[in-house]
N, C-alpha and C positions, 0 to 999 in steps of 0.2 A: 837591915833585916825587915823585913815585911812580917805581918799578922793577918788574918782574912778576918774582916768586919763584918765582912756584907755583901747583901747580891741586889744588882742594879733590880727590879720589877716594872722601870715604865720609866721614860723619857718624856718630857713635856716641849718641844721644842721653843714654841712661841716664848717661851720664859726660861730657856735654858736649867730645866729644875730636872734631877733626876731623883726619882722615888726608891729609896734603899730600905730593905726589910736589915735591920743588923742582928749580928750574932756576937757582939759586944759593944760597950761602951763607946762612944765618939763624943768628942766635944769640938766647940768651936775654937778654931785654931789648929787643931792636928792636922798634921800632914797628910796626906792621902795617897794611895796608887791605884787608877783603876784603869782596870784591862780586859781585853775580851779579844774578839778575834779583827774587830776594826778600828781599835782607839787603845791606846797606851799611853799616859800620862799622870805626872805627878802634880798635884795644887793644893792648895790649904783650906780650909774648909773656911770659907767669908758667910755664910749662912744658911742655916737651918731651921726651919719650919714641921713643926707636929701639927694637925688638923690645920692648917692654916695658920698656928700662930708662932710667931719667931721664939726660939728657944736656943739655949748656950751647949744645954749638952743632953745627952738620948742614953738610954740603954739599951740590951740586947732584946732583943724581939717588938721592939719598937719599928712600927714603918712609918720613914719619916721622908723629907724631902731636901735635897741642898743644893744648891747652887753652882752648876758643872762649868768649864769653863771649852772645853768639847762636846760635840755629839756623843751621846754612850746609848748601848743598847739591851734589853731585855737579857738577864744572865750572866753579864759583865760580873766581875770579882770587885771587890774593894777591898781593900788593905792598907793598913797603917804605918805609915813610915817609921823605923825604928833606929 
């Protein structure tokens, strides 16, 4: 079962970083699923960054940034592996 976390807002390519606005809890280690109309896959969350600085876990309305392991794009879903 899936949860919606969160929506992609911006792609960093050089650093493979996607910028997520959440609409719940994430921590490092959760599973992940993000999809959109050109990328679908699942990864586990290896790191997370708020203003720049590494951090273990986010709350909802937090826009933070983490470490994608595909290209994702502008509107992409996130969801929680359950």
């Amino acid at each position: 079962m899936q949860t919606k976390i969160g929506t992609v807002t911006h792609y960093y390519p050089k650093i493979g970083v996607a910028a997520i606005v959440l609409k719940e809890h994430l921590a490092r280690g959760d599973c992940i699923h993000i999809h959109g109309p050109h990328e679908d896959f699942d990864q586990s969350v290896t790191s997370m960054e708020l203003e720049h600085t590494p951090i273990t876990e986010a709350d909802e309305g937090q826009d933070i940034g983490i470490k994608v392991i595909h290209r994702v794009h502008k509107g992409d879903v996130v969801c929680r592996e359950t």
